[in-house]
Structure formats: structure tokens, C-alpha cells
mmCIF file as Biopython writes it, N, C-alpha, C and O atoms, coordinates in Angstrom:
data_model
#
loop_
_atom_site.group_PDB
_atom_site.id
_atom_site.type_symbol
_atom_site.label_atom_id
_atom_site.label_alt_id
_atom_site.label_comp_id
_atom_site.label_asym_id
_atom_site.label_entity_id
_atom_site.label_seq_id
_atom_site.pdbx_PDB_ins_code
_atom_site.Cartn_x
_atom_site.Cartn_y
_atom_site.Cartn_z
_atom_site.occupancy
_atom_site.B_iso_or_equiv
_atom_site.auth_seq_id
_atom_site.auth_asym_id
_atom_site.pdbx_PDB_model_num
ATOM 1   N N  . UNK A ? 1  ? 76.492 221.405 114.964 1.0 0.0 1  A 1 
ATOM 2   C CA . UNK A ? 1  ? 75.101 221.661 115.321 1.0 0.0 1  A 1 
ATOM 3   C C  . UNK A ? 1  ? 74.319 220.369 115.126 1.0 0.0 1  A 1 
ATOM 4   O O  . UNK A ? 1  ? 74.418 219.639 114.140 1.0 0.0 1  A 1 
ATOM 5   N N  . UNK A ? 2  ? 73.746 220.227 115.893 1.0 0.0 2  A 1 
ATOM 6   C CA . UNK A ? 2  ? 72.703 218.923 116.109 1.0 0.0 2  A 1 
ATOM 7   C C  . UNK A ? 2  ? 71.123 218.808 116.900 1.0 0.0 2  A 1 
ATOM 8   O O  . UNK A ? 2  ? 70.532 219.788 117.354 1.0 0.0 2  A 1 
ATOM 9   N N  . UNK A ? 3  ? 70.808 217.944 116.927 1.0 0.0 3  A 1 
ATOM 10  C CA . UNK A ? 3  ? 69.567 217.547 117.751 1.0 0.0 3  A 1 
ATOM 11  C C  . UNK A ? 3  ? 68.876 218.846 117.643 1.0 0.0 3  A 1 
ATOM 12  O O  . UNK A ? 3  ? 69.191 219.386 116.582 1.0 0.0 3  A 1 
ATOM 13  N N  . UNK A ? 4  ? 67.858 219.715 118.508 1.0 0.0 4  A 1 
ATOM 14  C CA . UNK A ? 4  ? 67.190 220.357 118.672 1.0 0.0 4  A 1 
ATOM 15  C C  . UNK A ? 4  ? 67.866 221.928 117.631 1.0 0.0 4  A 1 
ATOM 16  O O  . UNK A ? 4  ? 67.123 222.434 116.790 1.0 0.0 4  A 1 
ATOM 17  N N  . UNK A ? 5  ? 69.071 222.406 117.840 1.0 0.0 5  A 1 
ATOM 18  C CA . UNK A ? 5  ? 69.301 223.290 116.818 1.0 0.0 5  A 1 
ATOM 19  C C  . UNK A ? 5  ? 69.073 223.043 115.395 1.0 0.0 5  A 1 
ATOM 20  O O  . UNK A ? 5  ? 68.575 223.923 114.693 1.0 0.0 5  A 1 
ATOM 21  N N  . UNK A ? 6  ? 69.399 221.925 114.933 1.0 0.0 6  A 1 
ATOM 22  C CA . UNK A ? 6  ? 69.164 221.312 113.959 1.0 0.0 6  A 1 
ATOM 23  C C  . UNK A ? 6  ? 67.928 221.593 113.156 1.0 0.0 6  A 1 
ATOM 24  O O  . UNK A ? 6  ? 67.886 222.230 112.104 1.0 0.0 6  A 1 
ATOM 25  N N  . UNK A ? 7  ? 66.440 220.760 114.103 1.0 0.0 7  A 1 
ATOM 26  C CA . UNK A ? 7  ? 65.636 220.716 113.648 1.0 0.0 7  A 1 
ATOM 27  C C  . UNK A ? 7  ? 65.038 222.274 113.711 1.0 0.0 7  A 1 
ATOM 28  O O  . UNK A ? 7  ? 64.120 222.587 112.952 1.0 0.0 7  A 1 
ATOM 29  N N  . UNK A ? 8  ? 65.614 223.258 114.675 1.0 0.0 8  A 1 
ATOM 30  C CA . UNK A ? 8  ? 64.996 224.814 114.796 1.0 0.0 8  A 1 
ATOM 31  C C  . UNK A ? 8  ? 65.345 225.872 113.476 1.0 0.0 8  A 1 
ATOM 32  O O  . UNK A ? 8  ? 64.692 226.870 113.172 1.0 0.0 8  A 1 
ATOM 33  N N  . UNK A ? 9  ? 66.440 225.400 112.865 1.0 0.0 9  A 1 
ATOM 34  C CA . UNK A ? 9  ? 67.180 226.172 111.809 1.0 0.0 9  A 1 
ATOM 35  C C  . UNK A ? 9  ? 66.260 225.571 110.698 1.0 0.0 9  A 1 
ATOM 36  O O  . UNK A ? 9  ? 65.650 226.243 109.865 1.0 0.0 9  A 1 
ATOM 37  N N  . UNK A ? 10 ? 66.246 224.085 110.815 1.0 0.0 10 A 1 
ATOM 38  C CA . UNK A ? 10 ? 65.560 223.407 109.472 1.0 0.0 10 A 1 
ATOM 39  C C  . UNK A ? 10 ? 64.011 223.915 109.428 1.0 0.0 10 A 1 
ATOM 40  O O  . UNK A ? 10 ? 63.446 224.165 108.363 1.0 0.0 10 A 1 
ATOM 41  N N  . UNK A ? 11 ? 63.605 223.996 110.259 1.0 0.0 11 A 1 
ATOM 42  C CA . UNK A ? 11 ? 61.916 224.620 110.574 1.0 0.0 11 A 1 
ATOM 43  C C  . UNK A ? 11 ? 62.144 225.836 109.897 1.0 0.0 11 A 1 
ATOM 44  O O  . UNK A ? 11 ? 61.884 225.818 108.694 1.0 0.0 11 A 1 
ATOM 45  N N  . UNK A ? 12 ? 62.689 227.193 110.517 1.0 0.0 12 A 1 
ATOM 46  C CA . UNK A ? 12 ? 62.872 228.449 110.078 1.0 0.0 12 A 1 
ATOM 47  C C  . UNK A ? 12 ? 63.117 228.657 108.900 1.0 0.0 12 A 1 
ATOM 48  O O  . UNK A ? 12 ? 62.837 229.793 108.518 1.0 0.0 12 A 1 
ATOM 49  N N  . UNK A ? 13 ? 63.746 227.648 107.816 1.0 0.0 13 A 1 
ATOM 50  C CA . UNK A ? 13 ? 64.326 228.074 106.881 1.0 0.0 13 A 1 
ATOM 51  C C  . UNK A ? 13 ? 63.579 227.245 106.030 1.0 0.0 13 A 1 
ATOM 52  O O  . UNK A ? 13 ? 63.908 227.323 104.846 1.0 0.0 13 A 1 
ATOM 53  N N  . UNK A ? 14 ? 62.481 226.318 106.357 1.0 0.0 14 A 1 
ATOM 54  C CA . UNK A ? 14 ? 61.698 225.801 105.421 1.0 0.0 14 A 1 
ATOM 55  C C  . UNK A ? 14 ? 60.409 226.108 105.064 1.0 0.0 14 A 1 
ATOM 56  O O  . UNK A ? 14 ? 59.505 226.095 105.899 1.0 0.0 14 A 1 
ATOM 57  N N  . UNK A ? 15 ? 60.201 226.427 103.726 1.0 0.0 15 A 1 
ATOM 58  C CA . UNK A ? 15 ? 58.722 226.885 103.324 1.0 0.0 15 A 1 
ATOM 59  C C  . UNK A ? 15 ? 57.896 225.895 103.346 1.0 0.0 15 A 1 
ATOM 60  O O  . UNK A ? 15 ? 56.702 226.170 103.233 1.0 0.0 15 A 1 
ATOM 61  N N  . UNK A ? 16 ? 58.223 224.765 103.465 1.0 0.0 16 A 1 
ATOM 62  C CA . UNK A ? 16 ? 56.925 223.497 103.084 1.0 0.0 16 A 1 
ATOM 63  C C  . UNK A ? 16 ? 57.382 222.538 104.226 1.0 0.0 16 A 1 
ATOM 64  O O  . UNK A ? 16 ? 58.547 222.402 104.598 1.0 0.0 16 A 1 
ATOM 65  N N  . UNK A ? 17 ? 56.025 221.738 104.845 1.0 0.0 17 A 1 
ATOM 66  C CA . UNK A ? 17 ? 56.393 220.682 105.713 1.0 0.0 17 A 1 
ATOM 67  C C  . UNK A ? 17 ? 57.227 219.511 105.074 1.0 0.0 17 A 1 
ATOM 68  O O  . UNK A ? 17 ? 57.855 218.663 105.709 1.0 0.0 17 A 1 
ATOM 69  N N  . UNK A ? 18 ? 57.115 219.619 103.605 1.0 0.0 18 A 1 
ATOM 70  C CA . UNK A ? 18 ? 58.091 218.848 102.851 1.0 0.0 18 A 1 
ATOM 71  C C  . UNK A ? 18 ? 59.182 219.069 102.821 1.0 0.0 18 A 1 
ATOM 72  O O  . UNK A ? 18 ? 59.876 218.053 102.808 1.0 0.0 18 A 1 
ATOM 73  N N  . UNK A ? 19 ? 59.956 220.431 102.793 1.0 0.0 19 A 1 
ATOM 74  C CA . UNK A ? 19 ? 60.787 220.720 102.405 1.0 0.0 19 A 1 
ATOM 75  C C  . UNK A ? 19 ? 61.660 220.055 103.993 1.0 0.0 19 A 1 
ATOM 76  O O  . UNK A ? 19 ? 62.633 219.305 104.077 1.0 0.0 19 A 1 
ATOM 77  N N  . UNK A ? 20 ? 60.893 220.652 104.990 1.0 0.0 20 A 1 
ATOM 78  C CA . UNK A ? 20 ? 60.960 220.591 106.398 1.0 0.0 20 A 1 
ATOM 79  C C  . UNK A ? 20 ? 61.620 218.902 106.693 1.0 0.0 20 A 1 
ATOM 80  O O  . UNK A ? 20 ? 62.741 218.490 106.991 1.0 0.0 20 A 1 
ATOM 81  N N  . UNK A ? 21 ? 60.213 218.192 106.419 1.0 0.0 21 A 1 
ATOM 82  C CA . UNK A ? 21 ? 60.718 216.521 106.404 1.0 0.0 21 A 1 
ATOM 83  C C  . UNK A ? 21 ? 61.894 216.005 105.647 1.0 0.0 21 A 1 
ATOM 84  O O  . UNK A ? 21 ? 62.473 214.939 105.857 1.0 0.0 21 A 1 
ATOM 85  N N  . UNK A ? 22 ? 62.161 216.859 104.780 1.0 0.0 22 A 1 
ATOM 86  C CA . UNK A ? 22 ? 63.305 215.944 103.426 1.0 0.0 22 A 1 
ATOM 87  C C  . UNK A ? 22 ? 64.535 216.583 104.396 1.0 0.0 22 A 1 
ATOM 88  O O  . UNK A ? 22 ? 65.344 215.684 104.623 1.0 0.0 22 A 1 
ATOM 89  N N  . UNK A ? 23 ? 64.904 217.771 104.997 1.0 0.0 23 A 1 
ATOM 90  C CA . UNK A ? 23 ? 65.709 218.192 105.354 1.0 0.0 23 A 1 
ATOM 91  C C  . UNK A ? 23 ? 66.341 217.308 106.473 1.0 0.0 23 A 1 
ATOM 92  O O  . UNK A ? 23 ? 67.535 217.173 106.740 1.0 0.0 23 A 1 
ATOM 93  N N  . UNK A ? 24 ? 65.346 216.786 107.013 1.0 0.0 24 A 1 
ATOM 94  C CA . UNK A ? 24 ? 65.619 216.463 108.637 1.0 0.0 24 A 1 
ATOM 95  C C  . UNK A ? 24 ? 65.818 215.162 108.337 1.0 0.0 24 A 1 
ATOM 96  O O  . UNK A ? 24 ? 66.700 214.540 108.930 1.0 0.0 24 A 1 
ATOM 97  N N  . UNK A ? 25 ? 65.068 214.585 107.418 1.0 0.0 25 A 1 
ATOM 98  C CA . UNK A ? 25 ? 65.490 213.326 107.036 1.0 0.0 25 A 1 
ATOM 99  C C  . UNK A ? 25 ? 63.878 212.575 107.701 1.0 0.0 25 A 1 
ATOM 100 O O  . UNK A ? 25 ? 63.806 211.411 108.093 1.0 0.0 25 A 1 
ATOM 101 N N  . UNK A ? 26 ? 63.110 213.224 107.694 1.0 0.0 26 A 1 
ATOM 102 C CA . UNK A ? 26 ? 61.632 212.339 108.326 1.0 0.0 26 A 1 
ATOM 103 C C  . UNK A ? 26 ? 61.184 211.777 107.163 1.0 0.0 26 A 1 
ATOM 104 O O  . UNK A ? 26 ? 61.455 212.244 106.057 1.0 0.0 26 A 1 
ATOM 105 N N  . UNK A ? 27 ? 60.461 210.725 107.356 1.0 0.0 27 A 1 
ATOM 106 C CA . UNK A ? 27 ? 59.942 209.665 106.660 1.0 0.0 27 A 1 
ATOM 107 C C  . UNK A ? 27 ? 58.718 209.551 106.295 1.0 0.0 27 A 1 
ATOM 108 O O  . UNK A ? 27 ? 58.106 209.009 107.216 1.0 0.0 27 A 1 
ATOM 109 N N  . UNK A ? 28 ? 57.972 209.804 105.340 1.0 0.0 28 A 1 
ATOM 110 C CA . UNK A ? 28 ? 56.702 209.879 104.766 1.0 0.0 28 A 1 
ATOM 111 C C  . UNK A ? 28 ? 55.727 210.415 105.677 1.0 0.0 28 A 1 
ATOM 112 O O  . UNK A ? 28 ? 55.108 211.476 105.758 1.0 0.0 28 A 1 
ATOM 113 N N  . UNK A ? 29 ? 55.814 208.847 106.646 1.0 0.0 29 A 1 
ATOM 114 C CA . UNK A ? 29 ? 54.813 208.874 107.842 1.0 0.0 29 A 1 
ATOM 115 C C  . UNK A ? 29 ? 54.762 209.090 108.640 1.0 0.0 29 A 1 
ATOM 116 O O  . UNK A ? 29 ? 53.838 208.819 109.407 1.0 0.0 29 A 1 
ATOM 117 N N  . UNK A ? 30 ? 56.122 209.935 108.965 1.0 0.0 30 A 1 
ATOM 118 C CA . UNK A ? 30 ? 56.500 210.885 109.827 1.0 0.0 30 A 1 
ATOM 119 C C  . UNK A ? 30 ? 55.803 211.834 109.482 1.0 0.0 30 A 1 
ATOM 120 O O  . UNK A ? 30 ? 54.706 211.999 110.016 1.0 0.0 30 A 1 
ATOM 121 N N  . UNK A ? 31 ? 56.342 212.825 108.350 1.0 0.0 31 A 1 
ATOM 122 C CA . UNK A ? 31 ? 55.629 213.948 108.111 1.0 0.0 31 A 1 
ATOM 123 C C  . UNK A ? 31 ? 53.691 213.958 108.080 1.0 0.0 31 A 1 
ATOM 124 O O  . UNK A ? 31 ? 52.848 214.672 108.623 1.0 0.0 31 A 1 
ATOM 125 N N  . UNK A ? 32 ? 53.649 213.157 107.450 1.0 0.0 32 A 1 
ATOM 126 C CA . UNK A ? 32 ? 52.142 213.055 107.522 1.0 0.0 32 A 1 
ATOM 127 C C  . UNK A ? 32 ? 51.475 213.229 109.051 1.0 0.0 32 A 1 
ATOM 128 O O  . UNK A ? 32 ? 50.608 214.057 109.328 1.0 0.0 32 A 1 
ATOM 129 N N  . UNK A ? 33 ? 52.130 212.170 110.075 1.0 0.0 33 A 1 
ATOM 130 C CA . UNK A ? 33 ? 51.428 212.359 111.333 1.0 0.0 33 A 1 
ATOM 131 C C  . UNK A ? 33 ? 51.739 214.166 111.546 1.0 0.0 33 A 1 
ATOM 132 O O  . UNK A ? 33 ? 50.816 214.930 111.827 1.0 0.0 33 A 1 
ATOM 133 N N  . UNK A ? 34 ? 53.285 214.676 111.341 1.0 0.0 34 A 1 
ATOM 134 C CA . UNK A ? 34 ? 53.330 216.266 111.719 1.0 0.0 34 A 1 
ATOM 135 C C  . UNK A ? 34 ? 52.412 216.536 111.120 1.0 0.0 34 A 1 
ATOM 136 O O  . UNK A ? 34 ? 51.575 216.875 111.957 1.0 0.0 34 A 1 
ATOM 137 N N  . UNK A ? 35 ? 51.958 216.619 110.062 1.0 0.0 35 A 1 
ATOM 138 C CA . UNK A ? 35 ? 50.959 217.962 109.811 1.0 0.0 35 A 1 
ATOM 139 C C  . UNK A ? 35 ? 49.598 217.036 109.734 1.0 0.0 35 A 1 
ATOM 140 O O  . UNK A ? 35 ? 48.803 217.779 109.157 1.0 0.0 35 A 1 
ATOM 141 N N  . UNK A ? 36 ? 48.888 215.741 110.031 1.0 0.0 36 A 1 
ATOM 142 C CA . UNK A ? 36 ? 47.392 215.828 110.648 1.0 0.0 36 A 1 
ATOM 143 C C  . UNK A ? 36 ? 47.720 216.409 112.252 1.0 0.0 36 A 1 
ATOM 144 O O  . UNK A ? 36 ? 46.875 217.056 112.871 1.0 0.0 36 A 1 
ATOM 145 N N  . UNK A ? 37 ? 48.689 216.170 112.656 1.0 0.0 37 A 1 
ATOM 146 C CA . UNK A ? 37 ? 48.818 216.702 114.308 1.0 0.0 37 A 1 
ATOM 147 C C  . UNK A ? 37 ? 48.334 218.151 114.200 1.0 0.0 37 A 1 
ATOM 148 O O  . UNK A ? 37 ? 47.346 218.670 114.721 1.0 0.0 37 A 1 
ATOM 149 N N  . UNK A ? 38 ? 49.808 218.984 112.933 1.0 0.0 38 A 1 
ATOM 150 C CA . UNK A ? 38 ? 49.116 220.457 113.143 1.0 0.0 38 A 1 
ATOM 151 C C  . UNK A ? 38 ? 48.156 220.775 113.024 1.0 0.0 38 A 1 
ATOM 152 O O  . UNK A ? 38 ? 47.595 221.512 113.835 1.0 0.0 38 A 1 
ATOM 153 N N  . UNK A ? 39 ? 47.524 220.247 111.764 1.0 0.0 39 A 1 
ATOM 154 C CA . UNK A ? 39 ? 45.945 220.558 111.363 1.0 0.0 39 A 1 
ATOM 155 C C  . UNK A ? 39 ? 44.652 220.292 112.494 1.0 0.0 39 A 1 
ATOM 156 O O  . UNK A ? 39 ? 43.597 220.885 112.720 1.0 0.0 39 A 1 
ATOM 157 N N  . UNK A ? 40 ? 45.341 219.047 113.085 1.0 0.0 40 A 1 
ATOM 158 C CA . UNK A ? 40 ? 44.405 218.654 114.012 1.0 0.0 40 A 1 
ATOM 159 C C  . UNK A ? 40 ? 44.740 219.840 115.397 1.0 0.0 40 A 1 
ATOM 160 O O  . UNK A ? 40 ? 43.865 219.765 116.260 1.0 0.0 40 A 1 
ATOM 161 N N  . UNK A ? 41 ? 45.458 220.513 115.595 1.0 0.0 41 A 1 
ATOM 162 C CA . UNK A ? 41 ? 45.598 221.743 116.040 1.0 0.0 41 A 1 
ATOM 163 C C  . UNK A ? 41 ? 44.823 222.640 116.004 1.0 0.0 41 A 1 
ATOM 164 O O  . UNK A ? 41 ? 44.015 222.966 116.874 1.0 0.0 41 A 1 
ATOM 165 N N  . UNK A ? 42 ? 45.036 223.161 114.872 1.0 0.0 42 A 1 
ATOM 166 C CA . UNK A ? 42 ? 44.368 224.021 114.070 1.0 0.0 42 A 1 
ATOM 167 C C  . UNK A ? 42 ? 42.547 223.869 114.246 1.0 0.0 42 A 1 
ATOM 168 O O  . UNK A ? 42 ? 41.740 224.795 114.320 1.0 0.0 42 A 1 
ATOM 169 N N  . UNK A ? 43 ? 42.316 222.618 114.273 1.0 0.0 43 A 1 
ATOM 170 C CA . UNK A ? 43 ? 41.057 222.439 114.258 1.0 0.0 43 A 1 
ATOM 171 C C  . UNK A ? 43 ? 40.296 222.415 115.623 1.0 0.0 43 A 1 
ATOM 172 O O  . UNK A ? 43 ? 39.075 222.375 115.777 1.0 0.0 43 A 1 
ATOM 173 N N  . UNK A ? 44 ? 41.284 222.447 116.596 1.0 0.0 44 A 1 
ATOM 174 C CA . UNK A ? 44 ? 40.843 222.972 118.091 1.0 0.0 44 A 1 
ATOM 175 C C  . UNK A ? 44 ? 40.618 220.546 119.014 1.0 0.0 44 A 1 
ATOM 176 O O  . UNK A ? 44 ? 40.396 219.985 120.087 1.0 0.0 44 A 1 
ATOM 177 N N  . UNK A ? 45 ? 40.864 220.245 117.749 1.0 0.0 45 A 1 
ATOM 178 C CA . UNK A ? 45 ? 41.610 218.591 118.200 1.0 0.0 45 A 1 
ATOM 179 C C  . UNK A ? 45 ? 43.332 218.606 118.695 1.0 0.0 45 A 1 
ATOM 180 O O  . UNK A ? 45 ? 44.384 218.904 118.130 1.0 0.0 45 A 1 
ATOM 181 N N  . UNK A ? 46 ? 42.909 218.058 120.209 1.0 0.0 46 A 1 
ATOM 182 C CA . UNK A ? 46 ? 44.262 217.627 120.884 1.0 0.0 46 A 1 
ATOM 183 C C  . UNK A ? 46 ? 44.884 216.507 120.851 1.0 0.0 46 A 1 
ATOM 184 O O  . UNK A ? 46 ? 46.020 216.509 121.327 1.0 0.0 46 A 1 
ATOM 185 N N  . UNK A ? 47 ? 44.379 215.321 120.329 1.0 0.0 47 A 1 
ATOM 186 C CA . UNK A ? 47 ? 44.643 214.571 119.323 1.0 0.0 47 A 1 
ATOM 187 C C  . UNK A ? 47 ? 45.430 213.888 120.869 1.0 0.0 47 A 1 
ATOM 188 O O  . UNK A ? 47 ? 44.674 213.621 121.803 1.0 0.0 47 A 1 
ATOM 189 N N  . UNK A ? 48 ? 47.055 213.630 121.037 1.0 0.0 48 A 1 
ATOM 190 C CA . UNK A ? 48 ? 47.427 212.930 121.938 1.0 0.0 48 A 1 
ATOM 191 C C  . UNK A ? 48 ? 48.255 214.074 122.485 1.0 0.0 48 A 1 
ATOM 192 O O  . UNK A ? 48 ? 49.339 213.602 122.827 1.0 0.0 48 A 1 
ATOM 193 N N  . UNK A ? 49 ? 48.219 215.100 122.666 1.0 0.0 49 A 1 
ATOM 194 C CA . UNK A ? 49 ? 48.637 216.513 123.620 1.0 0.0 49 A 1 
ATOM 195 C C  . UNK A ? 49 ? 47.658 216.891 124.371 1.0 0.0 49 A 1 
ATOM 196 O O  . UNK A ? 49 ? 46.459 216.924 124.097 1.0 0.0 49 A 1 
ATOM 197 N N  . UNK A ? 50 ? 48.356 217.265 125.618 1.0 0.0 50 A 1 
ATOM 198 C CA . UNK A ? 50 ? 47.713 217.741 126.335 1.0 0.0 50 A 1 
ATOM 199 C C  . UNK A ? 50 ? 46.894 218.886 126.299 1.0 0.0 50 A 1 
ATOM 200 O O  . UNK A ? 50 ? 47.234 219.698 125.438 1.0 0.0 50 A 1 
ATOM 201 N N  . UNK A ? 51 ? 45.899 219.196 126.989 1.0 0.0 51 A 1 
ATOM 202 C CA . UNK A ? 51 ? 45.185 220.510 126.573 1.0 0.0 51 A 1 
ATOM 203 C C  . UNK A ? 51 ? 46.691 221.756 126.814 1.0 0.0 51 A 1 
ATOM 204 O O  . UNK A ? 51 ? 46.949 222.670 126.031 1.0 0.0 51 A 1 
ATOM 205 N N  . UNK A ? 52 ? 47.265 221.514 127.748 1.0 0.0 52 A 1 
ATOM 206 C CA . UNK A ? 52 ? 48.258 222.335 127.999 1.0 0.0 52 A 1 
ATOM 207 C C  . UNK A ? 52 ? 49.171 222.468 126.769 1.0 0.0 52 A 1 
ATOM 208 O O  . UNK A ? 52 ? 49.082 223.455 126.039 1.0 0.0 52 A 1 
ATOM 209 N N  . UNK A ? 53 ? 50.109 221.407 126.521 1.0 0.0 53 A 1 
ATOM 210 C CA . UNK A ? 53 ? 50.660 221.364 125.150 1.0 0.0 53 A 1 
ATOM 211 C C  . UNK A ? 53 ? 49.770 221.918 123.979 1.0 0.0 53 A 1 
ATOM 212 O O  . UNK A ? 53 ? 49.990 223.027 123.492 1.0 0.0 53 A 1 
ATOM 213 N N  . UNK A ? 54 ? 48.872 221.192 123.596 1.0 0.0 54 A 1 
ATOM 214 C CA . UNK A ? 54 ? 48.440 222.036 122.360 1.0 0.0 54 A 1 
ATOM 215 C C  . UNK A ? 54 ? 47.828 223.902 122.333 1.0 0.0 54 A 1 
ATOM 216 O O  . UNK A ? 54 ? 47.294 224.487 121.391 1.0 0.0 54 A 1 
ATOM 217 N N  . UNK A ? 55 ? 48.110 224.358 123.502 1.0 0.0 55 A 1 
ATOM 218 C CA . UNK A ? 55 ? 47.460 225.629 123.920 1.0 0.0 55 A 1 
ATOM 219 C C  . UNK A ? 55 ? 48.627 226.631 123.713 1.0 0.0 55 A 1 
ATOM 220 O O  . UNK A ? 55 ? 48.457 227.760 123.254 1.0 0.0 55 A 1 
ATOM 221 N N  . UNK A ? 56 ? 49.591 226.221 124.018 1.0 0.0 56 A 1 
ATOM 222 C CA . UNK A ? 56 ? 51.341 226.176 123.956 1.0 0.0 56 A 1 
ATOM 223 C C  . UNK A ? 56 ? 51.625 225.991 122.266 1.0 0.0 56 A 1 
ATOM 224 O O  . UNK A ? 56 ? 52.056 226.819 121.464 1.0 0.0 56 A 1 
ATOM 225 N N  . UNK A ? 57 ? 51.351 225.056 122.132 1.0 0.0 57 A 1 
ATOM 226 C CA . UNK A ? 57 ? 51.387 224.928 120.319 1.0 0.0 57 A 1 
ATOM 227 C C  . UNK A ? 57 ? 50.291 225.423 119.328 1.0 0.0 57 A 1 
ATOM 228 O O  . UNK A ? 57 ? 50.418 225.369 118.105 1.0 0.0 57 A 1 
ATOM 229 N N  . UNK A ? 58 ? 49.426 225.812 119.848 1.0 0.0 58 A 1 
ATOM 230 C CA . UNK A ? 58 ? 48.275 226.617 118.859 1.0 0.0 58 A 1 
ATOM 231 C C  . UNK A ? 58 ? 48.982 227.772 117.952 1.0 0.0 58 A 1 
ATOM 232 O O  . UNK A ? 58 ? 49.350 227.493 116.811 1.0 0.0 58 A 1 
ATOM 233 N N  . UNK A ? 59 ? 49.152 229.011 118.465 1.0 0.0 59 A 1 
ATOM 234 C CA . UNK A ? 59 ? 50.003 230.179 117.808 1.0 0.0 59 A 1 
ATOM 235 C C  . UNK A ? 59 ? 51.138 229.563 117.294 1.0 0.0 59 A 1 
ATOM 236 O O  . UNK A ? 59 ? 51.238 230.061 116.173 1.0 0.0 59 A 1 
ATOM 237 N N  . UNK A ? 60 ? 51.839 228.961 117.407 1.0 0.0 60 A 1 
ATOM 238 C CA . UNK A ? 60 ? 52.968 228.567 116.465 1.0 0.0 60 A 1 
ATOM 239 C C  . UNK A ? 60 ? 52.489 227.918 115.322 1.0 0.0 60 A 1 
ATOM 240 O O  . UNK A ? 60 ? 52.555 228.601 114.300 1.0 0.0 60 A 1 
ATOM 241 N N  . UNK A ? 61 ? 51.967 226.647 115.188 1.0 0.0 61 A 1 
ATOM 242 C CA . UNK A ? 61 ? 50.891 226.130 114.422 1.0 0.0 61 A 1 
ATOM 243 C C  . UNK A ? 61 ? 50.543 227.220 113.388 1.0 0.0 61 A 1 
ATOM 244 O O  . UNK A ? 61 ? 50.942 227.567 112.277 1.0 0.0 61 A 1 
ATOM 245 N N  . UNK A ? 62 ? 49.435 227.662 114.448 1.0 0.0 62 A 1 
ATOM 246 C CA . UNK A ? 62 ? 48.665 229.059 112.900 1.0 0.0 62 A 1 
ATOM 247 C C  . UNK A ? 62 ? 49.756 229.463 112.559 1.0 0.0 62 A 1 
ATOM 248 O O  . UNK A ? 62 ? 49.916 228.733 111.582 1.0 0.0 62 A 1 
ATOM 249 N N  . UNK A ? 63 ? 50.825 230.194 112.618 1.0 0.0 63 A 1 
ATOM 250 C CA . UNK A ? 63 ? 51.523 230.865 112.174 1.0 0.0 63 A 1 
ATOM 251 C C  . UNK A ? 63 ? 52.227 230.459 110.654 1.0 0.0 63 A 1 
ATOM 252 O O  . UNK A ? 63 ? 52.360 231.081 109.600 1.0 0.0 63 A 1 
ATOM 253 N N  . UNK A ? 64 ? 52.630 228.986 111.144 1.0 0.0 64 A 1 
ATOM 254 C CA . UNK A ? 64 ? 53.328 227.876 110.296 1.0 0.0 64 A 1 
ATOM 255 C C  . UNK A ? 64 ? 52.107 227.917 108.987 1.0 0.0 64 A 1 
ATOM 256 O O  . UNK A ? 64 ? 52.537 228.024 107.838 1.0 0.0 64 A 1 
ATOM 257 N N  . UNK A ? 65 ? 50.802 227.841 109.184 1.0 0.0 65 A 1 
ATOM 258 C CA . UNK A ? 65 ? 49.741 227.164 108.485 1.0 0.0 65 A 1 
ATOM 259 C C  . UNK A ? 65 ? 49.333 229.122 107.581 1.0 0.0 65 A 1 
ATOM 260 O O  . UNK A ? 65 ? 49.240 229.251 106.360 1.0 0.0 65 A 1 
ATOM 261 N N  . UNK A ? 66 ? 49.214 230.005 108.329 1.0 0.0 66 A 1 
ATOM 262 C CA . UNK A ? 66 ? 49.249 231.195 107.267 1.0 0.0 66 A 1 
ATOM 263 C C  . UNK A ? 66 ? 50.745 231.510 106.738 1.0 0.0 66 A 1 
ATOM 264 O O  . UNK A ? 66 ? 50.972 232.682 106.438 1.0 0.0 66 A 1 
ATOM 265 N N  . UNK A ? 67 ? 51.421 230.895 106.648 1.0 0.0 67 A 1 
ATOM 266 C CA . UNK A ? 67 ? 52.839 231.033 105.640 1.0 0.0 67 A 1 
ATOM 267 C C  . UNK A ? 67 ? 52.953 229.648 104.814 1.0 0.0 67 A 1 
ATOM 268 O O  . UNK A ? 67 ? 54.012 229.118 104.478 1.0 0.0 67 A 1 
ATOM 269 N N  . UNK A ? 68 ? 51.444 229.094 104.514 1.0 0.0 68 A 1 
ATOM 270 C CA . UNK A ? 68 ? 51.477 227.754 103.963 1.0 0.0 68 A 1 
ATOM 271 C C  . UNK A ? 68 ? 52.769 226.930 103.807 1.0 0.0 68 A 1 
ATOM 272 O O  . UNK A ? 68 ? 53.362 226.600 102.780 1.0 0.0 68 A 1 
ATOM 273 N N  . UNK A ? 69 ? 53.048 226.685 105.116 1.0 0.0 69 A 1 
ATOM 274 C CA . UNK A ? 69 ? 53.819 225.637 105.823 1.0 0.0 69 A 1 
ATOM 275 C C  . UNK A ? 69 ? 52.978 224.211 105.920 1.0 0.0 69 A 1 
ATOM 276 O O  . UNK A ? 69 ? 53.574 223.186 106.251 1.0 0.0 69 A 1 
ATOM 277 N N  . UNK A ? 70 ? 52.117 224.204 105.734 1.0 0.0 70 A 1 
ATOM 278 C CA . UNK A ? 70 ? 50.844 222.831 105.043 1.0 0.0 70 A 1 
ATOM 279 C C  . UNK A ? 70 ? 49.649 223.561 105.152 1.0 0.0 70 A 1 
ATOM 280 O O  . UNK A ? 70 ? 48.581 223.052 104.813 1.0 0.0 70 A 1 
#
């Protein structure tokens, strides 16, 4: 298992965007940009997504963010 399964199992099975980053092997400032991205989601900022993409990623987002996933 690799690439995209990888990171879908590591998502599902992680309670924290930390836990998430250490798993996958992301790098500080990796994780950091993931979750101002989500937050900036969350906050109705599309940041460098498209209105389409982040409209697409909104409900997943919240979802992640009420199971304090960050």
C-alpha cells in the first residue's frame, strides 16, 4: 500500500493533524501550511483553491475540525 491509500488510512486512523503529519512523515511546515489551509477553510478563505475545490473540501474540513483533528 502506498501513495494515496497510504495517506487515506493515515487520515482515518489519526486523531490529531500531528499524529496525521508524524505518520506520513510531513515536516513541520508541512503540517502547519495543512491546517492554516484547513482553518483557512473553515473560515470561508480560499486561500490558493479554487472556489470549486474549497466548496468540495469545506464538509470534510468541518468534519476533521469537530473531531478536533486541529
Amino acid at each position: 500500500m502506498g501513495g494515496v491509500e497510504k495517506v487515506a488510512v493515515a487520515l482515518s486512523q489519526s486523531p490529531t493533524a500531528d499524529v496525521f503529519a508524524k505518520s506520513t512523515g510531513m515536516s513541520d511546515t508541512d503540517e502547519t501550511k495543512m491546517i492554516t489551509a484547513m482553518q483557512g477553510i473553515l473560515d470561508g478563505n480560499e486561500g490558493d483553491l479554487s472556489p470549486n475545490e474549497s466548496a468540495d473540501f469545506a464538509f470534510f474540513v468541518q468534519k476533521l475540525h469537530e473531531t478536533g483533528f486541529f
